[in-house]
Backbone bond lengths (Angstrom), bond angles and torsions (degrees), N, CA, C in turn:
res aa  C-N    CA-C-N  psi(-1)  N-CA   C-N-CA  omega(-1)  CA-C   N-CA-C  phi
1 X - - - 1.449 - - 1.527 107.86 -
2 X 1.106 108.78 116.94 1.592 110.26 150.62 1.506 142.97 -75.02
3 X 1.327 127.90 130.78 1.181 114.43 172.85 1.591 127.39 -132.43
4 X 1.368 138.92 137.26 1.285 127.44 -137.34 1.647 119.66 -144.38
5 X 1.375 104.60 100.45 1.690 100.20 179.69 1.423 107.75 -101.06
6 X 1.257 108.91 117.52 1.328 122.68 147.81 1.532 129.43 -49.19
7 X 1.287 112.04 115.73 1.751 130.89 168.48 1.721 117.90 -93.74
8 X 0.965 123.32 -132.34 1.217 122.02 -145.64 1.305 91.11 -124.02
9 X 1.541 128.16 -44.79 1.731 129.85 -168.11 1.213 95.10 -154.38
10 X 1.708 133.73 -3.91 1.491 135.34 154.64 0.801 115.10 -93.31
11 X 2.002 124.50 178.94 1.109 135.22 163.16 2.100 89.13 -130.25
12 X 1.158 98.64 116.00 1.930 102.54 143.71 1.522 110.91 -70.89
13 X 1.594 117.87 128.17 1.258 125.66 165.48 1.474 108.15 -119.06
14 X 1.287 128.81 106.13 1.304 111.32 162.82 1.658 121.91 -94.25
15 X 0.949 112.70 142.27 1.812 139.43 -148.84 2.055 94.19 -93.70
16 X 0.955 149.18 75.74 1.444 159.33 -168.59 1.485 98.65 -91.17
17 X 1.299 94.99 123.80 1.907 102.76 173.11 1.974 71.67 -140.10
18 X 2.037 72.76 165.55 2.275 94.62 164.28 1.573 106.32 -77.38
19 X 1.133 100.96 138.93 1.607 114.61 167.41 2.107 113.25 -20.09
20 X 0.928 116.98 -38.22 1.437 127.60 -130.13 1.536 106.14 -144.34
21 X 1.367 126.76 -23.37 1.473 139.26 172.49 1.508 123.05 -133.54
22 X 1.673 103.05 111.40 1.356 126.02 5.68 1.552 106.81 -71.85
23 X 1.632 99.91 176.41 1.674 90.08 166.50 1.707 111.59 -85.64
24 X 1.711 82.32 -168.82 1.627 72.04 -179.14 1.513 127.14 90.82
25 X 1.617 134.82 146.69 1.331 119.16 -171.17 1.527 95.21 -84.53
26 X 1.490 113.83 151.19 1.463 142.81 168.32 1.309 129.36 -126.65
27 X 1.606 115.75 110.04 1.422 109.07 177.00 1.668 110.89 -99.71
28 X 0.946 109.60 -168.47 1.268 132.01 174.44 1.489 127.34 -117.19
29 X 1.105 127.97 117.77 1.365 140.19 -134.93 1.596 106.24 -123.65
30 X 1.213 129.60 109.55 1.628 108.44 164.68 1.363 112.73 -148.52
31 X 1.504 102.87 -120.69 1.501 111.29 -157.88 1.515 97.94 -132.65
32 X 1.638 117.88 -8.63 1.008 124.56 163.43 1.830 125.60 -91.37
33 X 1.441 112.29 0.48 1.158 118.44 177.40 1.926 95.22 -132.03
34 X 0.808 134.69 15.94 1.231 137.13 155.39 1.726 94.51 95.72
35 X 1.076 135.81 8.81 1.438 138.35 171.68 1.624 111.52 83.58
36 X 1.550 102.18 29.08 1.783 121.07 179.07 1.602 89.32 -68.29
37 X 1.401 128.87 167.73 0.814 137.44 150.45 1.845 116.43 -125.39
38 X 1.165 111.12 147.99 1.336 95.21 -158.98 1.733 117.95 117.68
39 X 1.420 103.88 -59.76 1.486 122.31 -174.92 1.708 103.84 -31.71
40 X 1.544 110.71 -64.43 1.488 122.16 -164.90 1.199 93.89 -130.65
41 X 1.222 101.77 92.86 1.916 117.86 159.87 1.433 96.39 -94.62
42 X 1.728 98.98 142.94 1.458 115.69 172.81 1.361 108.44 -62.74
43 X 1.177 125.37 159.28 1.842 134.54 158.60 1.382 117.92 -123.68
44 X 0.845 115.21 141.74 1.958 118.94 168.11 1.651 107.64 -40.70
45 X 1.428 92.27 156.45 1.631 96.88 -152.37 1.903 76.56 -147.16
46 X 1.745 126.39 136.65 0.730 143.79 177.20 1.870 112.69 -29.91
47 X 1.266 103.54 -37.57 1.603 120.34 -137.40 2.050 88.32 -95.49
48 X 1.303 99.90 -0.89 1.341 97.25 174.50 1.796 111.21 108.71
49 X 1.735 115.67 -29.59 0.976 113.40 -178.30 1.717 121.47 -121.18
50 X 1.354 141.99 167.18 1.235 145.64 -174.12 0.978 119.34 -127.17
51 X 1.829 91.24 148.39 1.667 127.18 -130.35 1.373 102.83 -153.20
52 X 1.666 115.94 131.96 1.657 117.28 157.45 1.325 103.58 -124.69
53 X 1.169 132.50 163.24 1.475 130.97 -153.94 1.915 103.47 -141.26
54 X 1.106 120.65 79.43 1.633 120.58 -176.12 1.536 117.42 -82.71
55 X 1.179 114.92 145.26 1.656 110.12 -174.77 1.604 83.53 -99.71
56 X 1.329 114.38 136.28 1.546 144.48 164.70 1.429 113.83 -112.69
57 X 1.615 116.16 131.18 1.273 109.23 172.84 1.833 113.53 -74.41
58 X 1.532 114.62 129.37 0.803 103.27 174.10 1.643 148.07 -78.69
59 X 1.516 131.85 -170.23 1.483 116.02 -154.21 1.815 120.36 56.37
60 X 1.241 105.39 33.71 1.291 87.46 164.21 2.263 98.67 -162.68
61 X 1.688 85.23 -174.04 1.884 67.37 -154.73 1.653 79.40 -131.37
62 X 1.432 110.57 154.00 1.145 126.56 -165.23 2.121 103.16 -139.97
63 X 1.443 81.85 151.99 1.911 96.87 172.78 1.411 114.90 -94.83
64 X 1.182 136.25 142.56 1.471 148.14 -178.92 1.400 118.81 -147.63
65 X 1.421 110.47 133.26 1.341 90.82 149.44 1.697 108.52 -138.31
66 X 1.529 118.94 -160.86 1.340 99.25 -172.02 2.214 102.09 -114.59
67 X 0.793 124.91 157.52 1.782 122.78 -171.32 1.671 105.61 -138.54
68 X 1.705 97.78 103.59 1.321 105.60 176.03 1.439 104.32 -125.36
69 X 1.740 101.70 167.99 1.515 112.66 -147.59 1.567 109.10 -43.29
70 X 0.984 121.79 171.16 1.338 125.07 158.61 1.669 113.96 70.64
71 X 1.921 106.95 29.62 1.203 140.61 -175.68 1.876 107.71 29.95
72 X 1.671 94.57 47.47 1.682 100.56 169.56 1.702 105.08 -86.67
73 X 0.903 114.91 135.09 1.733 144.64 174.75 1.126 123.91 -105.19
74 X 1.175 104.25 80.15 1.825 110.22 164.08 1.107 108.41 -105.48
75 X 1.899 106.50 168.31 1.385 143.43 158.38 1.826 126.79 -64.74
76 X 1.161 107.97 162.06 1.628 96.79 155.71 1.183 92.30 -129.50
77 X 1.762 89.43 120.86 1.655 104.63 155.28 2.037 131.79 -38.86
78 X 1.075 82.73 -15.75 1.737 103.09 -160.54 1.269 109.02 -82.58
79 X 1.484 114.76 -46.27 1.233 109.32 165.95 1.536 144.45 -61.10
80 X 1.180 110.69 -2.19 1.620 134.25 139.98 1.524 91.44 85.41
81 X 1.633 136.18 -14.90 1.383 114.93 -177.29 1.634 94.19 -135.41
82 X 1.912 112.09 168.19 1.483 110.67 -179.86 1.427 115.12 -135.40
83 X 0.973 117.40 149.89 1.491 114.23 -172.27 1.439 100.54 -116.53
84 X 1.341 116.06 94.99 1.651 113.73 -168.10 1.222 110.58 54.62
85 X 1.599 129.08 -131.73 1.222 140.48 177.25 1.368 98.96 -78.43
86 X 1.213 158.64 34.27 1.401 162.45 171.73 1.593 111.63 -116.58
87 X 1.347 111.91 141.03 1.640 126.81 158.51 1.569 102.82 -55.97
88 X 0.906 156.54 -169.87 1.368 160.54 109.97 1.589 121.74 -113.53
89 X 1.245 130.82 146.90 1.235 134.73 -165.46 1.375 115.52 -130.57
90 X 1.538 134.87 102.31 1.387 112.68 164.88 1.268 105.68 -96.60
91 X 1.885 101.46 163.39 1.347 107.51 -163.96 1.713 92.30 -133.14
């Protein structure tokens, strides 16, 4: 799940997976961190589930995907469009 506050010439996106699925730590991978993995690993988030929160400049659209242990590669459904094997995100 994505979720998204608009600023002034950014966009905050925070990146929402469940606590527990997959297991294991999971970052988030794209085109905005140079496709490091590692960079923005999710963390536990009060509400039970985990979340990292990146400022993106906004008006423009970016590729992601998400990288959990055991070099599994998923999508987010949430982001509603794909760039090849990529999530894509406009902001």
């Amino acid at each position: 799940m994505l979720e998204r506050t608009l600023r002034k010439d950014r966009t905050e996106v925070t990146f929402v997976l469940p606590a527990d699925s997959p297991p294991g730590p999971v970052s988030v991978v794209g085109d905005f961190n140079g496709w490091q993995p590692g960079v923005h690993t999710l963390e536990p988030r009060t509400d039970g589930k985990r979340a990292v929160t990146l400022t993106l400049p906004s008006e423009h659209t970016h590729s992601f995907r998400y990288l959990a242990a055991g070099d599994y590669w998923f999508n987010d459904e949430s982001a509603g469009d794909r760039d090849g094997p990529n999530s894509r995100l406009h902001t």
